[in-house]
OpenMM code with the backbone's topology and positions (N, CA, C; nanometers):
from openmm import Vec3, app, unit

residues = "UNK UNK UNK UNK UNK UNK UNK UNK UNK UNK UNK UNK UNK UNK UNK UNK UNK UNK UNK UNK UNK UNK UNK UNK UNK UNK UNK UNK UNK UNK UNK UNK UNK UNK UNK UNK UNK UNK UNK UNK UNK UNK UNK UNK UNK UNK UNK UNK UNK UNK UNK UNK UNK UNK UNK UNK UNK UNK UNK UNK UNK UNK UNK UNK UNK UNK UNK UNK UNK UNK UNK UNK UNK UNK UNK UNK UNK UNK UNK UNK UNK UNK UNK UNK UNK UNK UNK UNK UNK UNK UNK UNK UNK".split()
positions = [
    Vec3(-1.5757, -3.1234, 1.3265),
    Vec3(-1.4516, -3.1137, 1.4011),
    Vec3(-1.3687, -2.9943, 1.3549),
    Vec3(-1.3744, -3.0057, 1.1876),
    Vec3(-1.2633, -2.8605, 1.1744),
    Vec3(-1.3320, -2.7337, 1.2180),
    Vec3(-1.4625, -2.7181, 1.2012),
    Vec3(-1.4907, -2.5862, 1.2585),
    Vec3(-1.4871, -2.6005, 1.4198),
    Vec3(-1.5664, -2.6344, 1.4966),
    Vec3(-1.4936, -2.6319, 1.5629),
    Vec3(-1.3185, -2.6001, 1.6626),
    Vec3(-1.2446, -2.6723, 1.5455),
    Vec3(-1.0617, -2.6295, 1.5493),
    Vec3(-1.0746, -2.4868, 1.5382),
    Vec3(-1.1445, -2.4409, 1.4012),
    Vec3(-1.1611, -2.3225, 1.3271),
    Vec3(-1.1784, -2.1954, 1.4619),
    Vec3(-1.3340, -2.2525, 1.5371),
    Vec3(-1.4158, -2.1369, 1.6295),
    Vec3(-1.3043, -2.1087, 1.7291),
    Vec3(-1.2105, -2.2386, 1.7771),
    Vec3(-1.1723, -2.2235, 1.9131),
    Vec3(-0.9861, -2.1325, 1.9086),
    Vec3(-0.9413, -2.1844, 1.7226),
    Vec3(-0.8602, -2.1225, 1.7333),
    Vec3(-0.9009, -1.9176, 1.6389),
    Vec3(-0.9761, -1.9308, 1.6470),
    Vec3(-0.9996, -1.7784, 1.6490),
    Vec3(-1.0713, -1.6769, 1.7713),
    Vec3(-1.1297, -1.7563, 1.8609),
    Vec3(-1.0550, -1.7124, 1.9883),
    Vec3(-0.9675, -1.7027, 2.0747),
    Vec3(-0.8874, -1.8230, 2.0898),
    Vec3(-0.7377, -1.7713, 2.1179),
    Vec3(-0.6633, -1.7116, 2.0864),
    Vec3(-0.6925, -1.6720, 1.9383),
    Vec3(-0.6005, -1.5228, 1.8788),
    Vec3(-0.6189, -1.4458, 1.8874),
    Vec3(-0.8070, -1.4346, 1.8604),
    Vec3(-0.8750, -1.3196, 1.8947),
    Vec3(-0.8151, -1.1885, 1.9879),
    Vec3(-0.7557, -1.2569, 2.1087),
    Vec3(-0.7433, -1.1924, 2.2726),
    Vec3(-0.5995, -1.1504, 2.2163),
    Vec3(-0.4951, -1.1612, 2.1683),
    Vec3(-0.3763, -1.1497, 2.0715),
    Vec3(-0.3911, -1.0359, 1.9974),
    Vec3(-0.5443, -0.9969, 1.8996),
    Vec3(-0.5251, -0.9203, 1.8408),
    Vec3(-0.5288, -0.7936, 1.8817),
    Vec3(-0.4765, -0.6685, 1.8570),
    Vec3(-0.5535, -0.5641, 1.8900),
    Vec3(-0.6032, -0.4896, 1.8011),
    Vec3(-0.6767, -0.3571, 1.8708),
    Vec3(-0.7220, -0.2820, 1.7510),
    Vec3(-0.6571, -0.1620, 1.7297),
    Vec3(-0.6220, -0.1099, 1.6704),
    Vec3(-0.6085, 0.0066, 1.6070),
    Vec3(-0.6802, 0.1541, 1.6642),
    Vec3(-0.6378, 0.2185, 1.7738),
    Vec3(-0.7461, 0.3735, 1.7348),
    Vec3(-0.6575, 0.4361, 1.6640),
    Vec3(-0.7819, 0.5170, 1.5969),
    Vec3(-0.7407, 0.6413, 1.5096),
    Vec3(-0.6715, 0.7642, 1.5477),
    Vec3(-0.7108, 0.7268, 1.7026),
    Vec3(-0.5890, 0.8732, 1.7360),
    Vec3(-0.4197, 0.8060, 1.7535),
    Vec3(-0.4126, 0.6488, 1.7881),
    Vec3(-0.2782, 0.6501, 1.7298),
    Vec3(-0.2387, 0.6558, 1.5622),
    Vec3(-0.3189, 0.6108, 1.4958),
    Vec3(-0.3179, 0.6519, 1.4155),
    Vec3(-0.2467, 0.7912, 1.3310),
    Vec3(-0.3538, 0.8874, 1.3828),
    Vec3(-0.2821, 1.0209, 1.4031),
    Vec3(-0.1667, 1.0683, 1.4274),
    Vec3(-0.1101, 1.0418, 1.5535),
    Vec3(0.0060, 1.0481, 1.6165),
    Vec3(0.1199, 1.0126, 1.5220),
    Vec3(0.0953, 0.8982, 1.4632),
    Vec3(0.2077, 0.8083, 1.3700),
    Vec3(0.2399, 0.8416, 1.2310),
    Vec3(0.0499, 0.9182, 1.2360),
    Vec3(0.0867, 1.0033, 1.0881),
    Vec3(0.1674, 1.1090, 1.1024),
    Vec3(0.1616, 1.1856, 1.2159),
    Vec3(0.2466, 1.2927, 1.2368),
    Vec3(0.3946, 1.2738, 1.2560),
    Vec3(0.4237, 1.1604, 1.3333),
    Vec3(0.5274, 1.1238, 1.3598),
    Vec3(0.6078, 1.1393, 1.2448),
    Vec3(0.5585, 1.0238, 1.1193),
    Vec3(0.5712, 0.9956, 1.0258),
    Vec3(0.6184, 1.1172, 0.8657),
    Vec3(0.5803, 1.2170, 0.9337),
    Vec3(0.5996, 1.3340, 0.8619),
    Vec3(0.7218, 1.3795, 0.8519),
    Vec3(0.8002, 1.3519, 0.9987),
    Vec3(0.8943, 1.4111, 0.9891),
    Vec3(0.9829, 1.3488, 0.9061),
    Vec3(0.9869, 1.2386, 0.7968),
    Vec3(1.0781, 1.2080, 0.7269),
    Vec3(1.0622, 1.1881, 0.5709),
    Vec3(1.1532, 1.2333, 0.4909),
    Vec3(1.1207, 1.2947, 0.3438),
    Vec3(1.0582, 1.2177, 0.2645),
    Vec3(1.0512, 1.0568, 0.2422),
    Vec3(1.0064, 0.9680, 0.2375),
    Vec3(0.8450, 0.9333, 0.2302),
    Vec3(0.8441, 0.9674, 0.3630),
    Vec3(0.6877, 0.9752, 0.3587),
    Vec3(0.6270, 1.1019, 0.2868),
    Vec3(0.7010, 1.1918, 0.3514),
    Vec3(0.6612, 1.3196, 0.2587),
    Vec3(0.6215, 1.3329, 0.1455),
    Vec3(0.7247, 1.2255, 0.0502),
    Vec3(0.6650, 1.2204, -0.1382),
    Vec3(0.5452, 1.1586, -0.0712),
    Vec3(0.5325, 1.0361, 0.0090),
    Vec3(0.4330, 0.9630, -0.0236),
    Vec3(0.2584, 1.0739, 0.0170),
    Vec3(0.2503, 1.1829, 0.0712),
    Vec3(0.1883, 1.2740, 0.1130),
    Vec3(0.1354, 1.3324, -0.0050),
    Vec3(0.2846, 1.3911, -0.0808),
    Vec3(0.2308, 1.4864, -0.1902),
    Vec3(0.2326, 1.3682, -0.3301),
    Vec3(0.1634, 1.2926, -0.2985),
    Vec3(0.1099, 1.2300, -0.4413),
    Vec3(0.0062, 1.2162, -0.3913),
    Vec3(-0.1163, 1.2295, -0.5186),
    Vec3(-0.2427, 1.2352, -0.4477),
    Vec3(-0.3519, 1.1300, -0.4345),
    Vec3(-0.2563, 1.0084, -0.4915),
    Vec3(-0.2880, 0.8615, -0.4976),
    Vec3(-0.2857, 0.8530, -0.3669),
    Vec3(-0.1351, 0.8403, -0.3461),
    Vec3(-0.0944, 0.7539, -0.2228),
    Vec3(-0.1632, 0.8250, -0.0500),
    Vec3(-0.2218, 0.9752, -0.0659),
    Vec3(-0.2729, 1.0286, -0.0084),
    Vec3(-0.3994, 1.0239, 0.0283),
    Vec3(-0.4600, 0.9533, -0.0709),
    Vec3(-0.5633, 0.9435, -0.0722),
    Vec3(-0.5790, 0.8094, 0.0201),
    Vec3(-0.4859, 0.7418, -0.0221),
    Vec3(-0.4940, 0.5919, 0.0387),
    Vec3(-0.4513, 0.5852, 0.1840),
    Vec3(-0.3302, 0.6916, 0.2107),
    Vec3(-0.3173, 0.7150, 0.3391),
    Vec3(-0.4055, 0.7667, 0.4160),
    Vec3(-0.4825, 0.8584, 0.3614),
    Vec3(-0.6075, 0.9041, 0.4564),
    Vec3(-0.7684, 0.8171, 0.4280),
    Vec3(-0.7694, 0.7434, 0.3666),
    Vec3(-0.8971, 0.6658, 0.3811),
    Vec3(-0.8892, 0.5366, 0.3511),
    Vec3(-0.7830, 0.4475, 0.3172),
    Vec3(-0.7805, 0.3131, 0.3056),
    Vec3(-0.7532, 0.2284, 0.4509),
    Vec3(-0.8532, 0.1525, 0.4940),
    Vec3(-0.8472, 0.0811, 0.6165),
    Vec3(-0.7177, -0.0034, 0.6306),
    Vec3(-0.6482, -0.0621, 0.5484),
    Vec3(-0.5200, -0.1424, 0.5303),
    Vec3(-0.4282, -0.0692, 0.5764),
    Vec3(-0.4311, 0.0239, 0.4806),
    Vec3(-0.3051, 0.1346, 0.4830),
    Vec3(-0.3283, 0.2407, 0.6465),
    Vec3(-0.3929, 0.2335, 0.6751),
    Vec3(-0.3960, 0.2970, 0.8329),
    Vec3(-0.3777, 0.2586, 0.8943),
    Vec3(-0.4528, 0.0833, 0.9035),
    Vec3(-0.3802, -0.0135, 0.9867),
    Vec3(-0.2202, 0.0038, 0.9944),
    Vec3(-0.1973, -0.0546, 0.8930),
    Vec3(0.0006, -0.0954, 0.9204),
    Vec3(0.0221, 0.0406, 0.9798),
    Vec3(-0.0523, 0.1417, 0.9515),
    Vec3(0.0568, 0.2975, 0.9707),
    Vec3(-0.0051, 0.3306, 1.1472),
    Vec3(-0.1216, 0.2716, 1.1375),
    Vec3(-0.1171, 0.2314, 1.3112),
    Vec3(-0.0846, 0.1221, 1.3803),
    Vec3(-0.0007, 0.0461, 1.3382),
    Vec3(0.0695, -0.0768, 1.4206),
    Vec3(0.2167, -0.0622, 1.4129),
    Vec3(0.2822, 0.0982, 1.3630),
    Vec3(0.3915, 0.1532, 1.3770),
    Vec3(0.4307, 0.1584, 1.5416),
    Vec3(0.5798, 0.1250, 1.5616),
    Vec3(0.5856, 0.1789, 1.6918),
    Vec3(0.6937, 0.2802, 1.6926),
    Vec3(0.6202, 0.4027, 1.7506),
    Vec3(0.7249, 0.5127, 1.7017),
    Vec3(0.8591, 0.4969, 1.7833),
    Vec3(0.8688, 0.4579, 1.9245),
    Vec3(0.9853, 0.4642, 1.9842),
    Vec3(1.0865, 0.3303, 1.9283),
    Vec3(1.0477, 0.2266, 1.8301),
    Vec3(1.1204, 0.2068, 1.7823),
    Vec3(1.2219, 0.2823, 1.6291),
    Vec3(1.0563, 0.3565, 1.5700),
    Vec3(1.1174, 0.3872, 1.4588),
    Vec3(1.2438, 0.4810, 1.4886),
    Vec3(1.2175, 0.5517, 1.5778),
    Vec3(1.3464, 0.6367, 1.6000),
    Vec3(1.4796, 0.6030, 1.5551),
    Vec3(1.5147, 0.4172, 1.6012),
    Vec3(1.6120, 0.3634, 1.5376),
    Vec3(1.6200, 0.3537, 1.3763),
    Vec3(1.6906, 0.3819, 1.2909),
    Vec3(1.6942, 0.3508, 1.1174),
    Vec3(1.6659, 0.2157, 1.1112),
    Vec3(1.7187, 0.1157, 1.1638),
    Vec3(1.6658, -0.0362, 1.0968),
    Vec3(1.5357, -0.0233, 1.1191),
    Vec3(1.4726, 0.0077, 1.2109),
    Vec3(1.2908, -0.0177, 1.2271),
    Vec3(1.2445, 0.0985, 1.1433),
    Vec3(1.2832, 0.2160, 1.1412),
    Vec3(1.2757, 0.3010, 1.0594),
    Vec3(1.2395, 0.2303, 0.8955),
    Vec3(1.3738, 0.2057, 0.8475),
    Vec3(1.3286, 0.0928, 0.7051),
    Vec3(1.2417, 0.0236, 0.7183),
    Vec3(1.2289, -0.0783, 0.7965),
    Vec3(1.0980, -0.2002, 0.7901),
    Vec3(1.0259, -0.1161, 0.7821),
    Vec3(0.9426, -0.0334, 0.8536),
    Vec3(0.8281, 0.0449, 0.9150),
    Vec3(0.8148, 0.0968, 0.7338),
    Vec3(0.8776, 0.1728, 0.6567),
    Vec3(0.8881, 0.2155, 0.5515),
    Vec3(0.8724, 0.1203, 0.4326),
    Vec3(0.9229, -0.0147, 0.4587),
    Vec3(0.9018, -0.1083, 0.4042),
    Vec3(0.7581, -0.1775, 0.3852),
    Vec3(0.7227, -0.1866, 0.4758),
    Vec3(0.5507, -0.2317, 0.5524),
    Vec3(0.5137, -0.1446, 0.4399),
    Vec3(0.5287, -0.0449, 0.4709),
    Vec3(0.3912, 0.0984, 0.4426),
    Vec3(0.4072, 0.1035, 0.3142),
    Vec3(0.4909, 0.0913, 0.1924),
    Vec3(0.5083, 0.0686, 0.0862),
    Vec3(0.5133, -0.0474, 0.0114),
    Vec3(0.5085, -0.1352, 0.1040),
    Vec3(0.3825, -0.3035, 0.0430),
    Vec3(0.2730, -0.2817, 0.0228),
    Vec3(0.2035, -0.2151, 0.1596),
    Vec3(0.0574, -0.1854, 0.1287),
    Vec3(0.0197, -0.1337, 0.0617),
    Vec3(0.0826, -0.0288, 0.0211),
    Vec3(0.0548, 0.0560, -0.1269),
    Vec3(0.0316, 0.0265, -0.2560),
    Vec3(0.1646, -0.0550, -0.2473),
    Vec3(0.1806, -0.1530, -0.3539),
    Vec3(0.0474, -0.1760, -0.3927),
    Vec3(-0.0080, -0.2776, -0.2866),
    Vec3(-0.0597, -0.4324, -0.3025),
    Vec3(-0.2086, -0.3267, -0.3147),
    Vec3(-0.2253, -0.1987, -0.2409),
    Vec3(-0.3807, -0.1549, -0.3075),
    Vec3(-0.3409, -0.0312, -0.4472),
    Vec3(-0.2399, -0.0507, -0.4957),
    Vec3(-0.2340, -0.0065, -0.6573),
    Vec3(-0.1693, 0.1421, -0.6263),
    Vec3(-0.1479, 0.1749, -0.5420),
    Vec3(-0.1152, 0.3442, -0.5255),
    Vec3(0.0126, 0.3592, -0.5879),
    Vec3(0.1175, 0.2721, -0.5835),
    Vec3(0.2674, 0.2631, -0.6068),
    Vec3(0.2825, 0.1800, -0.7330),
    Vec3(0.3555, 0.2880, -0.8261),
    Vec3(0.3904, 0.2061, -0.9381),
    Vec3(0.5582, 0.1968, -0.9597),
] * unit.nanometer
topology = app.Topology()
chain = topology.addChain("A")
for resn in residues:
    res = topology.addResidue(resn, chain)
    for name in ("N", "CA", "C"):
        topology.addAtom(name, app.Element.getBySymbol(name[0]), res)
């Protein structure tokens, strides 16, 4: 019975989730440039490293939405996000 629960509720989320391309990706990295912030996080060569090849850390930085970040409160979260993940894969001390 629980798998079952298990199979049926990971297809109903399934259709919920999306994926990620790498060319938004891109976009968000660029976006993302324009603020000083990210910038340190660029020129360290940890966190650079992690920004350009850690699957986590690309994710969140592609599930950015830029026409919100424009605003500063989403701006912070968005900054917030991206410096958990860091955290949590060791880049940020």
């Amino acid at each position: 019975m629980g798998l079952l629960l298990d199979l049926f509720n990971l297809i109903a989320y399934g259709i919920f989730l999306k994926e990620v391309k790498e060319e938004k990706i891109g976009r968000n990295i660029e976006f993302l440039k324009r603020y000083g912030w990210f910038q340190k996080c660029l020129a360290n060569d940890e966190l650079r490293e992690l920004i350009i090849h850690d699957a986590d850390v690309r994710l969140v930085i592609g599930k950015c939405n830029r026409k919100k970040m424009k605003r500063r409160f989403y701006r912070r979260k968005y900054q917030k996000k991206i410096y958990k993940v860091l955290m949590k894969k060791g880049g940020v001390s």
